[in-house]
Each structure stands twice: as structure tokens, then as C-alpha cells.
PDB file of N, CA, C and O in Angstrom, chain B, residues numbered from 101:
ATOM      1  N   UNK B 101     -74.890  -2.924 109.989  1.00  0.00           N
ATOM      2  CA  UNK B 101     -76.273  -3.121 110.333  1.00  0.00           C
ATOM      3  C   UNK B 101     -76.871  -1.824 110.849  1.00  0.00           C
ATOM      4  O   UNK B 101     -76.087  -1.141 111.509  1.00  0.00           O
ATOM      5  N   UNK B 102     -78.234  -1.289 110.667  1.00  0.00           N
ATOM      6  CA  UNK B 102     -78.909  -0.182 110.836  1.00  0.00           C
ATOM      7  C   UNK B 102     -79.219  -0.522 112.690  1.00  0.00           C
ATOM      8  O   UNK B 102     -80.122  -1.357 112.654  1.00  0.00           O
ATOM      9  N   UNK B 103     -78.960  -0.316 113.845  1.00  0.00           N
ATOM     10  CA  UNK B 103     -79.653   0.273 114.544  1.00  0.00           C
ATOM     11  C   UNK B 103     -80.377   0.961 115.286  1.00  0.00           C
ATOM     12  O   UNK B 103     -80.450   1.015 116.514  1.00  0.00           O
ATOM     13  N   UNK B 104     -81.233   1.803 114.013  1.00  0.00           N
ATOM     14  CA  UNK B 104     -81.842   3.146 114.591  1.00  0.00           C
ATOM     15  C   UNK B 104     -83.204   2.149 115.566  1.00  0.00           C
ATOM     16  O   UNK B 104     -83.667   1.018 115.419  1.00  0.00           O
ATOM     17  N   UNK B 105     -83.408   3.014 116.325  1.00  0.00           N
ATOM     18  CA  UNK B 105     -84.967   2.428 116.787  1.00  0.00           C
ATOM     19  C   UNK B 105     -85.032   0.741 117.402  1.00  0.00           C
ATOM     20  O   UNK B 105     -86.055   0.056 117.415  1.00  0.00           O
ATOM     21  N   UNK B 106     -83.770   0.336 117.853  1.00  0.00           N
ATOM     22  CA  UNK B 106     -83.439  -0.876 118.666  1.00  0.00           C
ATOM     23  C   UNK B 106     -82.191  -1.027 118.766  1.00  0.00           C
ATOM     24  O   UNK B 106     -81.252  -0.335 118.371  1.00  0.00           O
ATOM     25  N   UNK B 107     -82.265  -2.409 119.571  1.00  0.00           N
ATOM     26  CA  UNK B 107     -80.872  -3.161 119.675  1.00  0.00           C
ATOM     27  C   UNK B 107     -80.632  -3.711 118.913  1.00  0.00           C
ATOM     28  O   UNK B 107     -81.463  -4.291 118.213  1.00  0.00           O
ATOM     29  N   UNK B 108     -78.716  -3.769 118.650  1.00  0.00           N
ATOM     30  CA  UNK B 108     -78.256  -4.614 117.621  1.00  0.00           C
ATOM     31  C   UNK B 108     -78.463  -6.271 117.369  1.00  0.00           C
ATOM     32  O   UNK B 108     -78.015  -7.107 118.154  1.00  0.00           O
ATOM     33  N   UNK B 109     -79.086  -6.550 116.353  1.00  0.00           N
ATOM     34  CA  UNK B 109     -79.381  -7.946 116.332  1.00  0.00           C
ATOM     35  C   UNK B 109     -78.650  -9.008 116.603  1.00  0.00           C
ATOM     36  O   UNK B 109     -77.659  -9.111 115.881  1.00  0.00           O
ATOM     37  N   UNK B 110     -78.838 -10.093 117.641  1.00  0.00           N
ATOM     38  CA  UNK B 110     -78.030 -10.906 117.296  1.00  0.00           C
ATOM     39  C   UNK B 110     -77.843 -11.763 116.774  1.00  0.00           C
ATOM     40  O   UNK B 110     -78.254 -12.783 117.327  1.00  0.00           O
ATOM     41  N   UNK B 111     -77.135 -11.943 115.423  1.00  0.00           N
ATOM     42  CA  UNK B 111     -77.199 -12.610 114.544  1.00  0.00           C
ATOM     43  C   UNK B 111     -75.875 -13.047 114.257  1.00  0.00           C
ATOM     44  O   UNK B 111     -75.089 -12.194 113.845  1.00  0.00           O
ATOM     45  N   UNK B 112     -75.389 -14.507 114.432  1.00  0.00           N
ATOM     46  CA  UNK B 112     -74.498 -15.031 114.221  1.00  0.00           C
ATOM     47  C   UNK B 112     -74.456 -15.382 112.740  1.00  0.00           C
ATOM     48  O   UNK B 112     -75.155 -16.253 112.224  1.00  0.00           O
ATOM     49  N   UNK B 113     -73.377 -14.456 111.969  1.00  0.00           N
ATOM     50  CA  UNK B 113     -73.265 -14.876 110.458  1.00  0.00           C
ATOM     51  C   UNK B 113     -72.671 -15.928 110.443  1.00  0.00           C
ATOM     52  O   UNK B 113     -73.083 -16.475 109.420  1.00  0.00           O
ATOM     53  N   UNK B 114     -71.756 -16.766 111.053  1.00  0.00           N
ATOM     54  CA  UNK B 114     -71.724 -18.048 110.444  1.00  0.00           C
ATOM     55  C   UNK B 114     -72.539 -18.796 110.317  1.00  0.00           C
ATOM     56  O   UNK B 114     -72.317 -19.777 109.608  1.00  0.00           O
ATOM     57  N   UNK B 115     -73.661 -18.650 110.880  1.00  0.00           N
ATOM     58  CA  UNK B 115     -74.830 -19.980 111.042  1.00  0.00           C
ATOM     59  C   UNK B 115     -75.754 -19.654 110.202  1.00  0.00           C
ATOM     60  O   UNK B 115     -76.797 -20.282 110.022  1.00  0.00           O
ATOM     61  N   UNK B 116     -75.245 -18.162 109.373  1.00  0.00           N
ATOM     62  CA  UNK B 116     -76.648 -18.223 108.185  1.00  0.00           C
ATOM     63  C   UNK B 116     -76.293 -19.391 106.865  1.00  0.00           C
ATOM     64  O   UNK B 116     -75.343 -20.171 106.802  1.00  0.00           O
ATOM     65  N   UNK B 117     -77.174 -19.230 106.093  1.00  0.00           N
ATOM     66  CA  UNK B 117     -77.288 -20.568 105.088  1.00  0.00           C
ATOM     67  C   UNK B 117     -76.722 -19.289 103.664  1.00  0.00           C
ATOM     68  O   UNK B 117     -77.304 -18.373 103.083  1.00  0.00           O
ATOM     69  N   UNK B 118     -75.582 -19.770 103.596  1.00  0.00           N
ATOM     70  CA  UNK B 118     -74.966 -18.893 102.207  1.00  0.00           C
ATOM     71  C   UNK B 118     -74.937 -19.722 101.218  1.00  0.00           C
ATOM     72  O   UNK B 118     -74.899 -20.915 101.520  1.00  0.00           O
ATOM     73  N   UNK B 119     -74.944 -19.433 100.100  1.00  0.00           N
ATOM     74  CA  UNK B 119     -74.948 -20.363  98.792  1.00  0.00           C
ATOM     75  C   UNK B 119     -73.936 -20.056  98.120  1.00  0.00           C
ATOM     76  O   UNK B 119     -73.670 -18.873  98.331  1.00  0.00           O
ATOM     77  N   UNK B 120     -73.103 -20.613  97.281  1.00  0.00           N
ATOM     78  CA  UNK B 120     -72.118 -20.501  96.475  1.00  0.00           C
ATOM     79  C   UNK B 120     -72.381 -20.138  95.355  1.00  0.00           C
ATOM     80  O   UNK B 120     -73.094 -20.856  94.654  1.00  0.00           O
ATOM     81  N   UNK B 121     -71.874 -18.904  94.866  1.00  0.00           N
ATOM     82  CA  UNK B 121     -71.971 -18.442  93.017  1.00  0.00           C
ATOM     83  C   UNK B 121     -70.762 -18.175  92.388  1.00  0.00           C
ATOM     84  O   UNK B 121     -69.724 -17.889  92.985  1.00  0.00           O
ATOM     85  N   UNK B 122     -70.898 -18.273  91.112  1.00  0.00           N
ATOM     86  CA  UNK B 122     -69.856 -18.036  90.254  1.00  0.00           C
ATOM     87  C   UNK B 122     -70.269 -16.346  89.626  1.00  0.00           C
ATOM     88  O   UNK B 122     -71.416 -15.952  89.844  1.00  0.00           O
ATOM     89  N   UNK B 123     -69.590 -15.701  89.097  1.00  0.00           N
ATOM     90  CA  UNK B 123     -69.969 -14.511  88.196  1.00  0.00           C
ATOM     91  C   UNK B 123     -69.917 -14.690  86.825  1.00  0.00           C
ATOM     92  O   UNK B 123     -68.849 -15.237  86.553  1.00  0.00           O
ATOM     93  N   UNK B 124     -70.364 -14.549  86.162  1.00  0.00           N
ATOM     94  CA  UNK B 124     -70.465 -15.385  84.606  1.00  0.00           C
ATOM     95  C   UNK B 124     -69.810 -13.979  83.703  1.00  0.00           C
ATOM     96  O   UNK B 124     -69.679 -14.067  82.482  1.00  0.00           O
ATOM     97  N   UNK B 125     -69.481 -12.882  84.350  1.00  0.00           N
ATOM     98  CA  UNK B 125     -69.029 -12.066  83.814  1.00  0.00           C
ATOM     99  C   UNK B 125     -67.026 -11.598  84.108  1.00  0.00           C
ATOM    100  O   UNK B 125     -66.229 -11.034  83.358  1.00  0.00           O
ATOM    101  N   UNK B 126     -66.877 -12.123  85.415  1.00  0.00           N
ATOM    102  CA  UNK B 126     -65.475 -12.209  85.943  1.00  0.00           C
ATOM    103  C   UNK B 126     -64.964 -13.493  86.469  1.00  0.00           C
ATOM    104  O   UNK B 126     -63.859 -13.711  86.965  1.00  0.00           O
ATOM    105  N   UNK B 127     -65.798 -14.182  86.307  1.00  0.00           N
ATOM    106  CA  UNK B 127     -65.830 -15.204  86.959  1.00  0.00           C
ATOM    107  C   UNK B 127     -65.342 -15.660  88.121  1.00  0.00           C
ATOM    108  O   UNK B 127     -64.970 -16.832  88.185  1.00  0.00           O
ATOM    109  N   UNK B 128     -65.251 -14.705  89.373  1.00  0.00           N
ATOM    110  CA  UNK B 128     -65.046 -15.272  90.857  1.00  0.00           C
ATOM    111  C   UNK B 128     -66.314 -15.887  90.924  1.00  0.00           C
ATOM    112  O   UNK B 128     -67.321 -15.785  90.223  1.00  0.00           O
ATOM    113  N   UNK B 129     -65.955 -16.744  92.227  1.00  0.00           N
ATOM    114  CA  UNK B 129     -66.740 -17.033  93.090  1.00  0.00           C
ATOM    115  C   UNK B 129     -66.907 -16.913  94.459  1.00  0.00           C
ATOM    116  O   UNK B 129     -65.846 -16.650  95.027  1.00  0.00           O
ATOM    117  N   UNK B 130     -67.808 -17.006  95.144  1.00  0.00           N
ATOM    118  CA  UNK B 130     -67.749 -16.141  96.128  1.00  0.00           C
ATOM    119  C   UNK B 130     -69.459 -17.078  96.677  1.00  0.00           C
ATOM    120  O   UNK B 130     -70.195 -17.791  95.994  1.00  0.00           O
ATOM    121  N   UNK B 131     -69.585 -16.620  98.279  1.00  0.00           N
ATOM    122  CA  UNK B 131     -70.700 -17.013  98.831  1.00  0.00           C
ATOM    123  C   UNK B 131     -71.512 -15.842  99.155  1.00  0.00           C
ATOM    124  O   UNK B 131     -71.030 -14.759  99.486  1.00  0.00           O
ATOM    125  N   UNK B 132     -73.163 -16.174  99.015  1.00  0.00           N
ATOM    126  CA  UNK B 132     -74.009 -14.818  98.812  1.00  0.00           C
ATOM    127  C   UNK B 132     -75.328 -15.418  99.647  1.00  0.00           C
ATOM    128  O   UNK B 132     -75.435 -16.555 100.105  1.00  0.00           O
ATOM    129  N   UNK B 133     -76.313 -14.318  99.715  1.00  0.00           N
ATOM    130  CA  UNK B 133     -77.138 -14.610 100.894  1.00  0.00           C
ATOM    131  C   UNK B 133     -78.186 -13.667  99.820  1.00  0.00           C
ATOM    132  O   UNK B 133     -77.620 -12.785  99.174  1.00  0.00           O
ATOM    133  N   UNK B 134     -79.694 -13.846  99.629  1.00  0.00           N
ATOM    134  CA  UNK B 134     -80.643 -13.604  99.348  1.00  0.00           C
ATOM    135  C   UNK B 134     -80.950 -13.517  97.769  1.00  0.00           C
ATOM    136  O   UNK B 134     -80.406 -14.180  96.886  1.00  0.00           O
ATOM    137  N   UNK B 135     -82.134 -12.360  97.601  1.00  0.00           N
ATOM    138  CA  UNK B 135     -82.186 -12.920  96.357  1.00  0.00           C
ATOM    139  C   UNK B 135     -81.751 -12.422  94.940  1.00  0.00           C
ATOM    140  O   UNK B 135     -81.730 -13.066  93.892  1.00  0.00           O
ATOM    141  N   UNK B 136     -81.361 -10.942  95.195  1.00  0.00           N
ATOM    142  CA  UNK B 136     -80.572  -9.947  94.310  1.00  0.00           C
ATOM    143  C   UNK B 136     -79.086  -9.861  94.521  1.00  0.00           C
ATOM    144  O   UNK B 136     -78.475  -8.823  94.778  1.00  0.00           O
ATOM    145  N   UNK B 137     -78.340 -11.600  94.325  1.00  0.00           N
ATOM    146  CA  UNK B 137     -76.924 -11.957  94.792  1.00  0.00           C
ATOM    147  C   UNK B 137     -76.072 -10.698  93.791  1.00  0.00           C
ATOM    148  O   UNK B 137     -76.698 -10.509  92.748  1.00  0.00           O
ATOM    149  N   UNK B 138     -74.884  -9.882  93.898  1.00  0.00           N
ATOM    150  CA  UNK B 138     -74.386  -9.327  93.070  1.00  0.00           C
ATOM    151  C   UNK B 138     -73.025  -9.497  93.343  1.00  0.00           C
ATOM    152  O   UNK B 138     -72.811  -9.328  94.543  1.00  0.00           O
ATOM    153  N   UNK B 139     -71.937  -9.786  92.645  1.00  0.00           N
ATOM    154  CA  UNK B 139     -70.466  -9.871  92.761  1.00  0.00           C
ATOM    155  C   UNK B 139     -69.880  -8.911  93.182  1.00  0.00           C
ATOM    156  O   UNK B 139     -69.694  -7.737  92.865  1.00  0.00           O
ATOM    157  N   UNK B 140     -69.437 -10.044  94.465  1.00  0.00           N
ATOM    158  CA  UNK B 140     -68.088  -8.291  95.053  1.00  0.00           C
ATOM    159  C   UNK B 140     -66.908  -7.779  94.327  1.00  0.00           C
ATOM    160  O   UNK B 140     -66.410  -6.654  94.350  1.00  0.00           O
ATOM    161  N   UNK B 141     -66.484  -9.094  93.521  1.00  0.00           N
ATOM    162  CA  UNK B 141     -65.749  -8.204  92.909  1.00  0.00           C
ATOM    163  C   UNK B 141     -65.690  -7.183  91.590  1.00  0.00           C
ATOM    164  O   UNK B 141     -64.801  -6.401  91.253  1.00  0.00           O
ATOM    165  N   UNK B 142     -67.089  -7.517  90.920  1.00  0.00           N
ATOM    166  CA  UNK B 142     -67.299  -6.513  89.518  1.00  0.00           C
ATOM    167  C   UNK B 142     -68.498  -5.454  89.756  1.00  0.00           C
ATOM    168  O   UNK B 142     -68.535  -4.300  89.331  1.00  0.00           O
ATOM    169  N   UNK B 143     -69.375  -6.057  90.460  1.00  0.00           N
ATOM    170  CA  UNK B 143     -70.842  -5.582  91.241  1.00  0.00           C
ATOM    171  C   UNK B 143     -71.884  -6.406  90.213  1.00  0.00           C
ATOM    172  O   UNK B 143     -73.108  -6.286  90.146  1.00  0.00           O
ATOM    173  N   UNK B 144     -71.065  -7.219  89.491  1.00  0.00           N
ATOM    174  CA  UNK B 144     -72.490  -7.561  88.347  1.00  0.00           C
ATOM    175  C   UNK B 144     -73.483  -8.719  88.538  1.00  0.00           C
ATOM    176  O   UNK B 144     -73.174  -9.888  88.772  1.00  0.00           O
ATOM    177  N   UNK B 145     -74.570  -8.279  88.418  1.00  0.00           N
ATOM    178  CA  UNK B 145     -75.694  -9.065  88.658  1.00  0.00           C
ATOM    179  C   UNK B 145     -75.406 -10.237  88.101  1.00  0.00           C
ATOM    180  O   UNK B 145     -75.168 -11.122  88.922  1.00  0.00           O
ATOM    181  N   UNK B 146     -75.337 -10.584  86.821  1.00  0.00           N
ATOM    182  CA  UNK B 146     -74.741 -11.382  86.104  1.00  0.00           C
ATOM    183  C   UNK B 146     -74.077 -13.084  86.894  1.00  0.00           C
ATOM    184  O   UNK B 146     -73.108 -13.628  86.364  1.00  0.00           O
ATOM    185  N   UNK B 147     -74.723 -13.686  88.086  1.00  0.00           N
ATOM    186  CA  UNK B 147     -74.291 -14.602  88.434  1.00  0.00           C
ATOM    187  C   UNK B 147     -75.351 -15.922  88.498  1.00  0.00           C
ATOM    188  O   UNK B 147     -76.559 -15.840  88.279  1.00  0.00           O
ATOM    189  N   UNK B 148     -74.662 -17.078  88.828  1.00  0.00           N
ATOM    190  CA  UNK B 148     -74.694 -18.361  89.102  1.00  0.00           C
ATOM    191  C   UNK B 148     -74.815 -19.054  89.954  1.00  0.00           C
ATOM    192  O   UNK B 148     -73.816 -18.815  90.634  1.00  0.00           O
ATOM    193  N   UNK B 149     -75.543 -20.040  90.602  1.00  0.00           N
ATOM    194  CA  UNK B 149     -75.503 -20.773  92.167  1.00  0.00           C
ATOM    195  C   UNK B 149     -74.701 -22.024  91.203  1.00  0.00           C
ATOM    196  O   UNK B 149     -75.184 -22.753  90.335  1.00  0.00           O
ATOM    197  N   UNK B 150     -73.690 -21.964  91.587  1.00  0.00           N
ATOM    198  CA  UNK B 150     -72.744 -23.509  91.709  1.00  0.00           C
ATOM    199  C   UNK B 150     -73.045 -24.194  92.306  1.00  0.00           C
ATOM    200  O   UNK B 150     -72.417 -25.248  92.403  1.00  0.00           O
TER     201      UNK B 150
END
């Protein structure tokens, strides 16, 4: 997380709302958060909300 110019946010990541995708190109799946989701394991845009 960037904190130039404040304090570190507190933001509890378990309590954010993650969605589940598949990769249609490697096909893991994996949980992702916004709206340009990209696979950790290939980097490819190329995914799915399961």
C-alpha cells in the first residue's frame, strides 16, 4: 500500500467482498477484487467470475 502523504489505511482484507474467477487461458482459479481482475498465475486478462 502507498503511504506517501498519510497514514496507513486501515483496512481489514478479510472483510473485503472478493469474487471468485477462473482463467480461461490456464485455468486457475483464484479470488479477485475490482474491475481489471488479471490472473496471478499467467497475468492474463482473459478471465471469468464463477
Amino acid at each position: 500500500m502507498c503511504t506517501v502523504g498519510g497514514p496507513i489505511a486501515d483496512v481489514d482484507i478479510k472483510k473485503l467482498k472478493t469474487k471468485k474467477y477462473r482463467c480461461l487461458d490456464c485455468g486457475n482459479e483464484f479470488k479477485g477484487i475490482g474491475k481489471k481482475v488479471i490472473c496471478p498465475s499467467c497475468q492474463s486478462g482473459n478471465v471469468e467470475e464463477v
